[in-house]
C-alpha positions in Angstrom: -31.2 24.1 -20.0 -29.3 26.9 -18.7 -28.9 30.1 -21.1 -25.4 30.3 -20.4 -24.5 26.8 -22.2 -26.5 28.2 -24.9 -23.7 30.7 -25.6 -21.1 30.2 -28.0 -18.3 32.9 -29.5 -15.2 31.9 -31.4 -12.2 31.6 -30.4 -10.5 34.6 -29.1 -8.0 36.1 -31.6 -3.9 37.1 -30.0 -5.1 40.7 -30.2 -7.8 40.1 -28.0 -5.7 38.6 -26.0 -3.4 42.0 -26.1 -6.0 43.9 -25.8 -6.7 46.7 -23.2 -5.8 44.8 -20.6 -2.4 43.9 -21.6 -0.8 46.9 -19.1 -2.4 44.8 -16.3 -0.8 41.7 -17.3 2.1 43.0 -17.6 2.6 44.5 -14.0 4.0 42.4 -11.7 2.0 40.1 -8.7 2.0 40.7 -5.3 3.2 37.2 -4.9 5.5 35.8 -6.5 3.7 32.7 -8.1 5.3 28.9 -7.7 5.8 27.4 -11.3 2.6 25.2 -11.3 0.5 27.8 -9.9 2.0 30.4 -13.7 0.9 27.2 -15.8 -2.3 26.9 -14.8 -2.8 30.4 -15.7 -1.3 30.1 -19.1 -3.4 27.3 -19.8 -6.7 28.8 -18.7 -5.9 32.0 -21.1 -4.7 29.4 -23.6 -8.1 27.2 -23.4 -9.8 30.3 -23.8 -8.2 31.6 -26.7 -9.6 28.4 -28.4 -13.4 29.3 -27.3 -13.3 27.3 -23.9 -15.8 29.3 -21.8 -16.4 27.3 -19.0 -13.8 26.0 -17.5 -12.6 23.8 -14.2 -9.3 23.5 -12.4 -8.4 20.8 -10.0 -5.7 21.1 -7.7 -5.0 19.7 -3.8 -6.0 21.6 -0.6 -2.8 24.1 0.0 -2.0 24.5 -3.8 -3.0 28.4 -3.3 -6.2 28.1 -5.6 -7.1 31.6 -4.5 -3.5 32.8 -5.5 -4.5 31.5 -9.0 -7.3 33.2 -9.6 -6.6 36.4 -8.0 -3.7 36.6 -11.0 -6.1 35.4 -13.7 -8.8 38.1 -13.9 -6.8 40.8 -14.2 -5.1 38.8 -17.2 -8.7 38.0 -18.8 -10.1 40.1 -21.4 -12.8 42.3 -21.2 -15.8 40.9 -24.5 -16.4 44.1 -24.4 -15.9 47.7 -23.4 -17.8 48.0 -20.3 -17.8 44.5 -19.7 -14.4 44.4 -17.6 -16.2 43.6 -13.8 -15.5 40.2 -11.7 -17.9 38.2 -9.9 -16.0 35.5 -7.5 -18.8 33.4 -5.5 -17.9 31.1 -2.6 -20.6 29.6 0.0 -19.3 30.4 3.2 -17.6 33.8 5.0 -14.1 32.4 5.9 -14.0 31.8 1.9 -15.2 35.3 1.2 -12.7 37.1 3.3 -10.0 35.2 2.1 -10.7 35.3 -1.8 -11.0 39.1 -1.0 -7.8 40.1 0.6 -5.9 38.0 -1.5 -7.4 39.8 -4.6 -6.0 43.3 -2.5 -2.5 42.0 -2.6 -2.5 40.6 -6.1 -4.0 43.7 -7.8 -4.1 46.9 -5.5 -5.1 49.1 -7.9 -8.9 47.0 -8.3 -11.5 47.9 -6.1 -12.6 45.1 -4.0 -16.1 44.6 -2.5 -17.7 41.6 -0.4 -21.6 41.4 -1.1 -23.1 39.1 2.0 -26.0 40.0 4.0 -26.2 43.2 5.7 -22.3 43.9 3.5 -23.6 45.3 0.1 -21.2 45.9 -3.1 -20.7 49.0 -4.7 -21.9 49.5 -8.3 -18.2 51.1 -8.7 -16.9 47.3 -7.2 -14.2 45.8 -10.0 -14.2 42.8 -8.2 -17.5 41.8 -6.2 -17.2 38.8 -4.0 -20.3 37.2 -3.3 -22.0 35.0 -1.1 -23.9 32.0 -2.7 -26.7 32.1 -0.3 -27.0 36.0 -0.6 -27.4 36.0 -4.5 -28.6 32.5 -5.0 -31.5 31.7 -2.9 -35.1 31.7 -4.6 -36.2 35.1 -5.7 -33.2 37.5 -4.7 -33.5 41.1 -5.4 -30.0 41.3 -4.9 -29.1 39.4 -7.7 -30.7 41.8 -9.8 -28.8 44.2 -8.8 -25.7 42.8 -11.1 -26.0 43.6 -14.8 -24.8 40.6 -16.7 -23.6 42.9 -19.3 -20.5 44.6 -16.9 -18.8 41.4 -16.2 -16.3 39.2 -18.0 -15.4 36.6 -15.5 -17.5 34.8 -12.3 -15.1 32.5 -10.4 -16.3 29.8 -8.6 -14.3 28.6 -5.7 -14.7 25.1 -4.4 -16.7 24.8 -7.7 -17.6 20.8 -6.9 -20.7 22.7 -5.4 -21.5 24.2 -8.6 -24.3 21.8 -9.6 -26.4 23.5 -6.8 -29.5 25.5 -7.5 -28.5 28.4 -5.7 -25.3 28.3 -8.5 -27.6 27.1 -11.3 -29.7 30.7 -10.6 -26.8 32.6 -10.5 -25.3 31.4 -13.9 -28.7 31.3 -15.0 -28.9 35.6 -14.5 -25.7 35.8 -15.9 -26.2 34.1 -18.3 -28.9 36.4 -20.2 -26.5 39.5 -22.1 -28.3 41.6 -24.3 -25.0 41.4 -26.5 -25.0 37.3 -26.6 -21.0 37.8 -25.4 -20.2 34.8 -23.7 -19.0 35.4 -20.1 -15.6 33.3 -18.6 -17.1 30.9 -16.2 -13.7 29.3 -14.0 -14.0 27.0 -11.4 -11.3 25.5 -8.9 -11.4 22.8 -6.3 -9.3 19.9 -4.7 -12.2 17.7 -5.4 -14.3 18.2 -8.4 -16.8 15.8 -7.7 -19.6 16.1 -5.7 -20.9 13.8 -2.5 -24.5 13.2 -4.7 -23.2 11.9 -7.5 -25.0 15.0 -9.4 -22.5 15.6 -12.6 -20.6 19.2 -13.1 -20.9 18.8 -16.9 -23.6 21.2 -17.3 -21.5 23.8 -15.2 -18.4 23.1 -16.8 -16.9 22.1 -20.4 -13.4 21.4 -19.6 -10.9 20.4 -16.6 -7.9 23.0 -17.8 -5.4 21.9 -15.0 -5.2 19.3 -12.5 -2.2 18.0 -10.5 -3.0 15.2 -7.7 -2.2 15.6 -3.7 0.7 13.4 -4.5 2.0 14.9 -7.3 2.2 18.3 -5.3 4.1 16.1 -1.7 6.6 14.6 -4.4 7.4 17.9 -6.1 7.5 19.0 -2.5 4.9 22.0 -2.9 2.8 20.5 -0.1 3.9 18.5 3.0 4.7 14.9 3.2 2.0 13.1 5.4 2.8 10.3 7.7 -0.1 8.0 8.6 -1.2 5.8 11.4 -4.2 3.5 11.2 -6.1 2.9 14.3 -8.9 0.4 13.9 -11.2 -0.1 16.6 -14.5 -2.4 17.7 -16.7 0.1 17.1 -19.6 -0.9 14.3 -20.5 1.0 11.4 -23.2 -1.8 10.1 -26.5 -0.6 11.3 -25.7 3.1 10.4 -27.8 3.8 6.8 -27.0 6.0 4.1 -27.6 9.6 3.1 -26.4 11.5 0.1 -24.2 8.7 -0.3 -22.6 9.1 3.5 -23.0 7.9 6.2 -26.5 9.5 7.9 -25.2 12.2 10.0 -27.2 11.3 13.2 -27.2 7.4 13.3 -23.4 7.8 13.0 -23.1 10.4 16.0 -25.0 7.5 18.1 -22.6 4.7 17.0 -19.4 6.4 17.6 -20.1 9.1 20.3 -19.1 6.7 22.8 -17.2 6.6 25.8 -15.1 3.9 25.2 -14.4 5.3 21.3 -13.2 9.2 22.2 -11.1 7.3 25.2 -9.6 6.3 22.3 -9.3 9.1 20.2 -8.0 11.1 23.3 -5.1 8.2 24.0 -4.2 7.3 20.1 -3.1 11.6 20.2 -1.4 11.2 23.5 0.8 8.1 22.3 1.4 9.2 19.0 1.6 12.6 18.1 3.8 14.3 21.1 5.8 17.2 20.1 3.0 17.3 17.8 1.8 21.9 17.7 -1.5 21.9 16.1 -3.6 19.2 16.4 -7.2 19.2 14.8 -9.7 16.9 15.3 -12.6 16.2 13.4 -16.2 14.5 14.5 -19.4 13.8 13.4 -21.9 16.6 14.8 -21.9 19.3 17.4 -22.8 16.7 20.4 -19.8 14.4 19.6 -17.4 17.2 18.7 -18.3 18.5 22.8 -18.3 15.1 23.7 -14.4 14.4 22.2 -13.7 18.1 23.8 -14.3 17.0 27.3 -12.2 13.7 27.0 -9.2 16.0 25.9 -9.9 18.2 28.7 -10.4 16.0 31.5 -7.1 14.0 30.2 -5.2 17.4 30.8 -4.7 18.1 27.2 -5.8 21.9 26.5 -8.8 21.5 23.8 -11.6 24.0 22.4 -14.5 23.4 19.5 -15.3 25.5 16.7 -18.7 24.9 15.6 -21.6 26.7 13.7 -23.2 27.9 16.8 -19.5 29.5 17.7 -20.1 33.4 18.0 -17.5 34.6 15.8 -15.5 37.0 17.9 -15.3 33.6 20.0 -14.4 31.7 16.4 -11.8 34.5 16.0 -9.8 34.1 19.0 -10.1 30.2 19.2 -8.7 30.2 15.9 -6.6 32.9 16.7 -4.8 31.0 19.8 -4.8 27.7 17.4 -2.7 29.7 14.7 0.0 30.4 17.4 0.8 27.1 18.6 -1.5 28.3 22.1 -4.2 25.9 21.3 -2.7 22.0 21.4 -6.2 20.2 20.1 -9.1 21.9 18.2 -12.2 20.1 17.8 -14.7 21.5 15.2 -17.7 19.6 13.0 -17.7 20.6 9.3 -16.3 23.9 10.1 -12.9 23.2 8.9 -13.1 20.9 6.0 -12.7 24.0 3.2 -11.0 27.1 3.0 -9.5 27.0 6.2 -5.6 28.5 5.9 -4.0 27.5 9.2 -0.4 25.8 7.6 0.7 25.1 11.1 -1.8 22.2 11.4 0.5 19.2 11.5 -1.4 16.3 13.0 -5.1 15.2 11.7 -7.2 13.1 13.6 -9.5 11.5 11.5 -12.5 10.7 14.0 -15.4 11.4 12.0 -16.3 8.1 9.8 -16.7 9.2 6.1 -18.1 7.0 3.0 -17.3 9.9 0.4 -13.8 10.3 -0.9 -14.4 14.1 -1.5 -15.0 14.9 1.9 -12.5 12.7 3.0 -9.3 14.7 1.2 -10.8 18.2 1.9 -10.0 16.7 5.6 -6.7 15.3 5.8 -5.9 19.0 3.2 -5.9 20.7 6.7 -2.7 19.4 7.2 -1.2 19.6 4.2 0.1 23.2 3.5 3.4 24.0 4.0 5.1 26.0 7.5 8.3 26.9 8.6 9.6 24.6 10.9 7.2 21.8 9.9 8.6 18.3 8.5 5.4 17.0 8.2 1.9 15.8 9.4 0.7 12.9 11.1 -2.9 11.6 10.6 -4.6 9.3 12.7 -6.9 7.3 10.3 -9.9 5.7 12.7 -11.3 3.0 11.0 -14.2 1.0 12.4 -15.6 -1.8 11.8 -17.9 -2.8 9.1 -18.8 -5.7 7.1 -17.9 -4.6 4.0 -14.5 -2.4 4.7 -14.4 -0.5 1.2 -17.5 1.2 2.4 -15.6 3.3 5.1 -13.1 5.8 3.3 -9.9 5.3 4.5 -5.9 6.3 3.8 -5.5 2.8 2.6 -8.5 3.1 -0.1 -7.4 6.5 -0.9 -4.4 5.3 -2.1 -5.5 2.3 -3.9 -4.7 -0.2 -1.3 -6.3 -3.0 -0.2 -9.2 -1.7 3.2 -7.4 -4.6 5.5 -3.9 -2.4 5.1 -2.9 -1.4 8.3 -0.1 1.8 8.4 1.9 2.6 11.1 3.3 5.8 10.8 3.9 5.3 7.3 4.9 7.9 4.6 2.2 8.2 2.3 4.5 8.4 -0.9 6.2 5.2 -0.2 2.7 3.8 0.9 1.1 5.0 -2.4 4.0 3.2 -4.5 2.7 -0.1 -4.4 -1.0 1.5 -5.0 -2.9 1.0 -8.6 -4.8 4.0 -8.4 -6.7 7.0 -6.7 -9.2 5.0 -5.0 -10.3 1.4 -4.6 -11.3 -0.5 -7.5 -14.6 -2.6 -6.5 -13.2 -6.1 -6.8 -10.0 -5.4 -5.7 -12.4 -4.8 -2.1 -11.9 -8.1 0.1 -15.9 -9.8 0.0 -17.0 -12.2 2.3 -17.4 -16.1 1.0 -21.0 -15.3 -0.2 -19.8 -12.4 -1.9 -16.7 -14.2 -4.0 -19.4 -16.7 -4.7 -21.3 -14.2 -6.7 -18.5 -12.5 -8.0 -16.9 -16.1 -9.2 -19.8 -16.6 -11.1 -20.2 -13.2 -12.5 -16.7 -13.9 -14.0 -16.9 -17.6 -15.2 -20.3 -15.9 -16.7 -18.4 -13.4 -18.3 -16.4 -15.8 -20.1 -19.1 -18.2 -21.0 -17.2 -20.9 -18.9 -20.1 -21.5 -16.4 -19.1 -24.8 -15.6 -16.1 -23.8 -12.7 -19.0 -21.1 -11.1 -21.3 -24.2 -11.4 -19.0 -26.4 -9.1 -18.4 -23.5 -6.5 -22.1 -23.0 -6.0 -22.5 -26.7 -5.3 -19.4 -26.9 -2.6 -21.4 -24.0 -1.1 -24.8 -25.8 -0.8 -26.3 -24.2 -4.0 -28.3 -26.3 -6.1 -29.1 -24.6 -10.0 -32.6 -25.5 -11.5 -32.4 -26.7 -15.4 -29.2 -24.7 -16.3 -27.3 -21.9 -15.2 -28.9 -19.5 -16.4 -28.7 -15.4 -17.3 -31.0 -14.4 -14.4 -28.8 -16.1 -12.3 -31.3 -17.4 -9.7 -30.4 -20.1 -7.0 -31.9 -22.0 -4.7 -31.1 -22.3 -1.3 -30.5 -26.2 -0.1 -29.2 -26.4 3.2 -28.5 -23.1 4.9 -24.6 -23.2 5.9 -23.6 -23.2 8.9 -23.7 -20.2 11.0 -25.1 -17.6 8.3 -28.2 -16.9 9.1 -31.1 -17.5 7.1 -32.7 -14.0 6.4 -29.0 -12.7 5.3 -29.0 -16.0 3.2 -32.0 -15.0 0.9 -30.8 -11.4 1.2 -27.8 -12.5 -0.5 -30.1 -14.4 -3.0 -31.9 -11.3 -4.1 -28.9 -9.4 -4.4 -27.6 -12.5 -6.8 -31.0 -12.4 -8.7 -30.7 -8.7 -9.9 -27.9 -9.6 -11.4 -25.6 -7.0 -9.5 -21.9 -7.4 -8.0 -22.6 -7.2 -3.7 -21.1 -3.6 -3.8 -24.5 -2.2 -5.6 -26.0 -2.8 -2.3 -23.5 -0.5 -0.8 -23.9 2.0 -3.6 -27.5 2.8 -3.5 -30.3 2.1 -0.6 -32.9 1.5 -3.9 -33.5 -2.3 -6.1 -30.7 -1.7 -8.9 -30.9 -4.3 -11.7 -28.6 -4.9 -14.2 -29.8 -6.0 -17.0 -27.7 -5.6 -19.3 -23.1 -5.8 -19.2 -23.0 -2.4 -19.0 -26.6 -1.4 -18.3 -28.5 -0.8 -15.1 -32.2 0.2 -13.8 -34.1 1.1 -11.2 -37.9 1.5 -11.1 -39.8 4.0 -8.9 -43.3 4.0 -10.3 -44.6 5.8 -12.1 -40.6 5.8 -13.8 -38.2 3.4 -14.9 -34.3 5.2 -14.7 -31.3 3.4 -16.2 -27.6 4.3 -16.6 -25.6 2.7 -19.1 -21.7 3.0 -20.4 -21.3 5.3 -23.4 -18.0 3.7 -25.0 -17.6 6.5 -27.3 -17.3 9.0 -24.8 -16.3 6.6 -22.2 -18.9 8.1 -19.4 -21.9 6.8 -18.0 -25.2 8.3 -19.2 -28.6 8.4 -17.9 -32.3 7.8 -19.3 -35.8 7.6 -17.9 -39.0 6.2 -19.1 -42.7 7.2 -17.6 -45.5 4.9 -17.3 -48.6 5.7 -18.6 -52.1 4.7 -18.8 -54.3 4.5 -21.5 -57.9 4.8 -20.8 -59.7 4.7 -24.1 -57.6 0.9 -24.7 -57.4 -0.1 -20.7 -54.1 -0.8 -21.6 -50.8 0.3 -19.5 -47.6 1.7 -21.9 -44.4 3.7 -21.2 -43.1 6.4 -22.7 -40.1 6.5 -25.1 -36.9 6.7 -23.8 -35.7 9.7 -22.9 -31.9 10.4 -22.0 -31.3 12.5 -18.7 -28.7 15.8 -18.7 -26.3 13.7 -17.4 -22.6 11.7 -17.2 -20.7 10.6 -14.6 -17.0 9.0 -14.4 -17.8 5.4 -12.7 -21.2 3.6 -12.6 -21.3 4.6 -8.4 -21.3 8.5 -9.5 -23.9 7.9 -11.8 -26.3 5.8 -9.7 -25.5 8.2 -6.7 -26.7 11.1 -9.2 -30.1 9.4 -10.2 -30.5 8.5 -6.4 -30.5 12.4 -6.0 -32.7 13.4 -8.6 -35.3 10.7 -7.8 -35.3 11.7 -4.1 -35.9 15.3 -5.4 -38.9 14.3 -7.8 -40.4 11.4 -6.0 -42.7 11.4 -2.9 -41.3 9.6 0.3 -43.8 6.3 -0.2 -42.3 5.3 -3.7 -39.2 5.8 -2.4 -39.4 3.5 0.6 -41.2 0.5 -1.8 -38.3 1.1 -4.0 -35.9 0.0 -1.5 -34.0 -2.9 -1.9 -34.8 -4.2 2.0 -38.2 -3.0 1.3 -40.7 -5.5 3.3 -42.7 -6.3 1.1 -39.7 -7.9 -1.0 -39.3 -10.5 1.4 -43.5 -11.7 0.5 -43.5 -15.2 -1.1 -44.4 -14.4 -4.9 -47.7 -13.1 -5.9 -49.8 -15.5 -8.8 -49.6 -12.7 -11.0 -45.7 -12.6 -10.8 -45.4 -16.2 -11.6 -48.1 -15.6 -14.4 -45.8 -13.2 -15.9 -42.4 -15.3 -15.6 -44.0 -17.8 -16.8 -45.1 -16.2 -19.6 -41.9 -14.9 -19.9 -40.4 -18.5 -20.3 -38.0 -17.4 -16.8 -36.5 -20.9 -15.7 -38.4 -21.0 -11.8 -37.1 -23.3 -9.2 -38.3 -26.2 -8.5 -42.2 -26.3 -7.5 -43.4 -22.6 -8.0 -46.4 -23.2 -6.7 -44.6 -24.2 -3.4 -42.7 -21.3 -3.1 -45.6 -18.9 -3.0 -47.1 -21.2 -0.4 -43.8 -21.0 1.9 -44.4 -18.7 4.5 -41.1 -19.1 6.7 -37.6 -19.1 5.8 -36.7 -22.2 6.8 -39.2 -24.3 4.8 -39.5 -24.0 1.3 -37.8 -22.6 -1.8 -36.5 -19.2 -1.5 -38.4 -17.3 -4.0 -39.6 -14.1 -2.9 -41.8 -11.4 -4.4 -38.6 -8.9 -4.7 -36.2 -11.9 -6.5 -39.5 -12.3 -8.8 -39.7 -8.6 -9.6 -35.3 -8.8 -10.1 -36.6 -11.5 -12.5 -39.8 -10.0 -14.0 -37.2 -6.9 -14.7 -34.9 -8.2 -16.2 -36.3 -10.6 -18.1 -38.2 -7.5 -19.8 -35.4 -5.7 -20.3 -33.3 -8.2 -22.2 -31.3 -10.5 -20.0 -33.8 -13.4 -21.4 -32.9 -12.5 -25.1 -29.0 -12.2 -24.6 -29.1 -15.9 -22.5 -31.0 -17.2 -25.4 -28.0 -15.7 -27.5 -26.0 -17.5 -25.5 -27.4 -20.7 -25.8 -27.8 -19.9 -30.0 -23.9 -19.2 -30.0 -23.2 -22.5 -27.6 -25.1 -24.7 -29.6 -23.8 -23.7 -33.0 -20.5 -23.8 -31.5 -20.9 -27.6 -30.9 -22.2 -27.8 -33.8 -19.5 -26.5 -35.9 -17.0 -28.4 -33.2 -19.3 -31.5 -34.1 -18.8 -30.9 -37.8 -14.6 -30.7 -37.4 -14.5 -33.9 -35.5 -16.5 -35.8 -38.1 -14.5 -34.4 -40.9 -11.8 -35.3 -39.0 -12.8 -38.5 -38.8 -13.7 -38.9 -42.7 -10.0 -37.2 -43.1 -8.7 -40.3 -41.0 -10.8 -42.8 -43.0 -9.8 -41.5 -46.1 -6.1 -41.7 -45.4 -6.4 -45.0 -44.3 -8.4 -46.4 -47.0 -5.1 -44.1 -49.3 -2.8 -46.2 -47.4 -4.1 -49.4 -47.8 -4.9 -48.8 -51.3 -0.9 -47.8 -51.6 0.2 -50.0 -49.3 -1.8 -53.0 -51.6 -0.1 -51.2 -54.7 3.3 -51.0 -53.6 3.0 -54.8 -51.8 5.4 -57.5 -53.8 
């Protein structure tokens, strides 16, 4: 755990507030701040008069985050009497440079220093900005060269990298004051969520301020966006996963293609004439040449920025783009944060994204405001790919179905109709398979099994004894033109219990085994995540399996929660997906797969042994299925559906379907017991009736 959350003061009293820094409060900014931008301020002082010491802001690309905290530190109050420097950390130059001239403007009378490689700060610096990789890597002696006990503040800008170890050693050393004086720790960013799903809780304690992109385009701080969706025949299917993107090099192969930047080069030609400042952003350095050359040899004047750019080169290309000289800059993550060019006013959207973080900081380049400029147009490619919520997309974005298709929409009246910031899971449009599943997870859901029952038979399903909790099926006939190994694919995926979008979440075998409980094992561990409801976030555990020598007897450890909590169950998987690909060697990872081959192996005896014991309902002849060696002959039960089963089975499925069936049968039985009273109620009256019927008779 890191010292610094170790740290706790009260709250600050008014007169600390007032303190010897009130004369530099009171003198007036450079810049005359906008309304939202003076809030935000006020309520980071305010949160830290209550004893908030950590704290996060989230605001849109082009908000003027770097306005904000260039104001707030010479507003915060020095702990104590040499404690009164500023530490501002970014991880790349063009964020340096800008954090430190806008610092200048706001407060002339601080002395400014950048500390970066060969560029080292004064010991005489009020304000030191530094660069991550300088102070954070492993072992820096120049990190050292900051005493903890001189500063009051460390600013983090595009703080949804704050969860890095490079920040975690920083915060670490800053952490450790002789005088135990807690340190303001404030961190801003358009996105404050990370592409790993890793969670920023231990970095920060509270979001302060937040306003949306859309918020900020209504209130008409940023510009309106007008949107065009261009789908094309171009598949995403084969291209895996990384860091919960798509894998950087697969997805230069699939879309650096001829016939794709032809595209590109004619969707900017058609739609975005009279367009100034066009930027356009690809995959890697080869497709971001590639897309260069199409512009050029269509006439269209075009340069790259990339990281192998020298920078007087950088310099003037950006230079000439800033003036309206340049028509079409091509770059490959060199522009996606703290880039300032407000005269952008068309995005091209070329590069294929499956994070929603990245995804913003992009179509942000367009977004701040310009003289002159009405608004920006972005191009939204969106290729194809059998499930479409996996490709991030304006529609998504905004909560709209993945099928929507804009044509030079306005995003506000777009977003209007939307439900939310981004795409619920089963609002996504499945294939027939996947409704299946999802139909049954419902009719499940509300013990009504018997509508899920008939879908699955119209299908070609045919259910073994009852439907039960594990929800296994077997395969009759194979329907027409699906193809057998997706068929059983689809099986497994049905056995673990999981919605179809799991598959798309994480790369590894994700049960669920419980509503609101989930598990994957990578031996030697077993990780789960599972909904808190009292502090409505997903949380994290692990268990460790051991081995007992002196008994011969195999055991786990007790369960022990993980440093973690994420917003959505995907955030959390994507986290523990992380962290096990940081702990665990390569080989466990690839047998932990959930296309692993060995999961496709008919059952082992010792699997149906143990679901046996287990009392799992089995399909049909299990002996059979471990003797069927080809798809087509057979029942379908495979070694990885019999460890989804083993799993869950172990982990309580079997216990809440046998609560199930306790709470179903003593329903009918208490329904049983109010028709026959019923009845006895009937009889009696009658038998009243006749008897006062024979009474009253002449």
């Amino acid at each position: 755990m890191r010292v610094l959350t170790l740290l706790r003061a009260p709250a600050l009293s008014v007169e600390m507030l007032a303190g010897p820094t009130a004369a530099a409060a009171a003198a007036p900014a450079a810049l005359e701040l906008r309304p939202y931008q003076q809030a935000c301020i006020e309520q980071s002082l305010a949160a830290l008069g209550r004893g908030v010491w950590r704290q996060a802001v989230s605001l849109p690309v082009g908000s003027g985050k770097t306005v904000i905290f260039s104001n707030l530190i010479q507003r915060v109050p020095a702990p104590a009497a040499e404690a009164t420097k500023t530490l501002v950390i970014a991880h790349r130059e063009e964020l340096l440079e800008q954090a430190a001239r806008q610092i200048k403007r706001a407060s002339p009378h601080l002395e400014v220093h950048i500390d970066q490689a060969r560029r080292v700060a004064s010991p005489a610096a009020d304000v030191v900005v530094a660069s991550v990789a300088t102070l954070g890597r492993a072992g820096s002696a120049r990190l050292l060269r900051h005493d903890p006990a001189r500063y009051k503040c460390i600013v983090i800008d595009e703080a949804h990298h704050a969860a890095a170890e490079s920040y975690e050693r920083i915060l670490d050393h800053f952490g450790r004051r002789a005088d135990e004086q807690p340190l303001l720790v404030w961190g801003c960013s358009a996105t404050l969520r990370r592409h790993d799903g890793l969670a920023l809780s231990e970095v920060f304690d509270e979001i302060v301020f937040q306003k949306s992109f859309l918020e900020m385009i209504h209130e008409k701080w940023l510009s309106g966006l007008r949107v065009t969706t261009v789908r094309t025949s171009c598949s995403l299917s084969g291209v895996p996963t990384q860091a919960g993107d798509f894998a950087p090099s697969h997805l230069s192969r699939a879309v650096n293609t001829k016939e794709r930047n032809g595209a590109v080069v004619r969707a900017h030609a058609a739609l975005a004439a009279g367009r100034r400042c066009t930027v356009v952003f690809a995959v890697d350095m080869a497709h971001a040449k590639s897309l260069c050359r199409a512009f050029v040899d269509s006439g269209t004047h075009a340069e790259t920025v990339l990281s192998t750019t020298r920078t007087a080169d950088r310099e003037r290309i950006l230079d000439e783009f800033r003036a309206g000289r340049l028509p079409v800059l091509v770059n490959c993550g060199i522009l996606t944060e703290g880039t300032d060019i407000p005269t952008i006013d068309c995005v091209i959207m070329a590069r294929p994204t499956r994070s929603t973080v990245l995804f913003q900081q992009m179509i942000g380049r367009g977004m701040r405001l310009s003289p002159g400029k009405k608004n920006c147009l972005v191009i939204d490619f969106v290729d194809s790919f059998k499930r479409a919520a996996s490709q991030i997309t304006i529609p998504t974005l905004l909560g709209l179905s993945p099928s929507t298709v804009l044509a030079n929409a306005d995003v506000l009246s777009a977003a209007s109709g939307a439900t939310g910031a981004t795409v619920p899971v089963d609002e996504c449009e499945p294939s027939p398979q996947q409704k299946l599943v999802r139909s049954f997870e419902r009719h499940l859901a509300s013990l009504d099994p018997s509508g899920a029952m008939d879908a699955l038979k119209q299908l070609g399903f045919k259910a073994h004894v009852h439907l039960n909790p594990l929800r296994f099926f077997e395969l009759g006939e194979c329907p027409d033109g699906l193809n057998p190994a997706a068929y059983c694919r689809q099986l497994d995926c049905a056995s673990s219990g999981a919605t179809w979008k799991l598959r798309e979440i994480s790369r590894y075998a994700w049960v669920c085994v419980a509503p609101d409980r989930y598990m994957v094992c990578v031996p030697p561990k077993e990780v789960h995540v599972f909904f808190n409801a009292d502090a409505g976030k997903w949380n994290g555990a692990m268990r460790v399996g051991r081995r007992d020598r002196r008994e011969s007897k195999n055991y786990t450890t007790r369960e022990r929660k993980l440093d973690m909590q994420a917003d959505s169950l995907q955030q959390a998987i994507q986290g523990v997906d992380t962290l096990l690909q940081r702990e665990m060697p390569w080989p466990a990872l690839q047998l932990a797969r959930w296309n692993a081959p060995w999961r496709s192996q008919p059952p082992t005896p010792a699997q149906l042994k143990l679901l046996r014991r287990l009392e799992v309902p089995l399909p049909g002849n299990a002996d059979e299925c471990a003797a069927a060696r080809s798809l087509g002959t057979g029942q379908r039960l495979t070694r990885g559906i019999a460890a989804n089963l083993a799993t869950r089975a172990k982990n309580g499925s079997l216990r809440a379907w046998k609560d199930y069936d306790a709470a179903k049968a003593q329903a009918m039985r208490d329904e049983d017991g109010r028709l026959a009273e019923a009845v006895r109620n009937a009889a009696w009256l009658g038998s009243a009736r006749d008897a006062l019927d024979s009474e009253n008779a002449p």
